[in-house]
N, C-alpha and C positions, 0 to 999 in steps of 0.2 A: 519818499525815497524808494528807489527800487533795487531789488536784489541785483538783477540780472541787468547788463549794458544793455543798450537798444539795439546793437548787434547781434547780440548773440538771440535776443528777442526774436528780431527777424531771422537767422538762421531757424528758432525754434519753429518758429510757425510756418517757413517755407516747408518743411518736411515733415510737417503735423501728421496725414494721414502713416505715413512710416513709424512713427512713434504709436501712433493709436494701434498700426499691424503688431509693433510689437508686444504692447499691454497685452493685448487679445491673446496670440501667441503663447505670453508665460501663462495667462489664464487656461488658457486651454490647455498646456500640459502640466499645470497644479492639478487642473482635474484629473487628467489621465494616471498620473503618478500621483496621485491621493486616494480618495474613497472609494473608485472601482465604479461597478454598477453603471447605475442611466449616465451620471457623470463623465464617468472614462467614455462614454458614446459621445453625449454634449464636448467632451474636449477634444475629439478628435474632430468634429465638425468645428469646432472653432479654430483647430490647429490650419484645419482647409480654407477658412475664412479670413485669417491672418495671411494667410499667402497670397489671395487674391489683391486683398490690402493694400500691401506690401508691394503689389507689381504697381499698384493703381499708384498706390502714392508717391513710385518712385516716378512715374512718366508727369503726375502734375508734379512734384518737387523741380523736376528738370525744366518745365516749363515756365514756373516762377522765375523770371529773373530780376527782382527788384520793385521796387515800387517808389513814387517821388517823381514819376515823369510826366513830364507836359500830358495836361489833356486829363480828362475822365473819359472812360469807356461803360455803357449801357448796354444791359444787353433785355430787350423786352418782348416778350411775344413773336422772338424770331426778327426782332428788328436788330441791329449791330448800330449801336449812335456813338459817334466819336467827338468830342465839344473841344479841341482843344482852343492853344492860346493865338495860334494866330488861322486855324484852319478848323475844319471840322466837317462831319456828314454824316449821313447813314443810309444805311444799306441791309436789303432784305436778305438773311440768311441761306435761305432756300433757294436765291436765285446770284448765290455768288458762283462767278465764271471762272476765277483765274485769283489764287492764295499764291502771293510770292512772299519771299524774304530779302529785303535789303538792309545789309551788316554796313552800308560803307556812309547811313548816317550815321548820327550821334544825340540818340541811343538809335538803334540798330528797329526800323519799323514792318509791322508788317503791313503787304501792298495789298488791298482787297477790290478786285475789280468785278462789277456787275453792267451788263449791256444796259445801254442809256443812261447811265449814270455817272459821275465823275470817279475818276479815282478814288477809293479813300485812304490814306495810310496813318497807320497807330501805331506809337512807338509800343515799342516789346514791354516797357517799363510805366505803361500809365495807368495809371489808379483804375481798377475795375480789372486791368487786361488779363489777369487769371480766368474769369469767364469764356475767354476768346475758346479755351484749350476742347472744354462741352462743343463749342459751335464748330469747329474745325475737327473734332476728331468724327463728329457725323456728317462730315461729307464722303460721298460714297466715294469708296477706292482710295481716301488717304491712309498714308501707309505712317503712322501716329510716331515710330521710332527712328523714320526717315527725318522727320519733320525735327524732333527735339534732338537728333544729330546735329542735322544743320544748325540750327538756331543756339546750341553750344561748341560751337564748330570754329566760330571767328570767322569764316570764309571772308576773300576781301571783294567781293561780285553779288550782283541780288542774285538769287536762285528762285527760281519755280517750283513751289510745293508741292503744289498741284492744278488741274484742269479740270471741268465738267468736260470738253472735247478740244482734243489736243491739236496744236496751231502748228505743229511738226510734222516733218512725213513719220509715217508709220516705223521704218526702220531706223531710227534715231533712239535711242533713249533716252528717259528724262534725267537721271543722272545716273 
């Protein structure tokens, strides 16, 4: 028997990092406003450490959206392997061309294209796909609050995250 629903379960661990900013947080100013000394120094380093936290955990929090969806997602050595149930593939990290979003499946996938390769698309919601968030936020030039807009956004059209070189003339923006 479990105390807590399996809702509220996964509410809690989508937002795990933000709960841990915040323990850190009250630790860190029990020290300050307690014994003084090295402490009060130690807690103010941890009050700075709690806020990095805290940012970090809200942009993965925002990025979780669920889990239960078709497919597992792998992420190994810079490889991206997507197995689901009726598609699947993978694709080298280092050599993805073109990160889109398209809301107008169900669930809502992301589109990863690399030259010579087939398409590959993972829904937003498939077991593993919290990983993707590490492999997309080191692509150079993504803009990491662009990205977790859109993707809580609902738009009803795929969007373009982003480009290694862009397929548009110069004076166009991306959005």
């Amino acid at each position: 028997m479990s105390f807590f629903r399996p809702e509220a379960k996964l509410a809690l661990w989508r937002w795990r990092e933000v709960m841990v900013a915040g323990f850190v947080l009250i630790l860190g100013l029990s020290w300050i406003s307690g014994p003084g000394g090295l402490l009060g120094w130690l807690g103010w380093v941890l009050v700075a450490v709690s806020a990095a936290l805290a940012i970090i955990g809200i942009q993965r929090g925002r990025f979780r959206t669920g889990a239960g969806g078709p497919g597992v997602v792998t992420i190994d050595e810079g490889q991206i392997t997507y197995l689901g149930p009726l598609d699947g593939g993978m694709i080298a990290a280092r050599e993805i061309e073109r990160l889109a979003l398209d809301p107008t499946s169900r669930p809502a996938l992301w589109v990863l294209d690399q030259p010579g390769q087939p398409t590959l698309h993972i829904p937003v919601n498939a077991e593993g796909a919290e990983a993707l968030f590490d492999v997309f936020s080191s692509l150079p030039g993504l803009k990491t609050e662009q990205m977790l807009s859109e993707l809580n956004s609902g738009t009803g059209h795929p969007v373009v995250i982003w480009e290694r070189t862009p397929s548009r003339p110069t004076h166009l923006r991306l959005h």
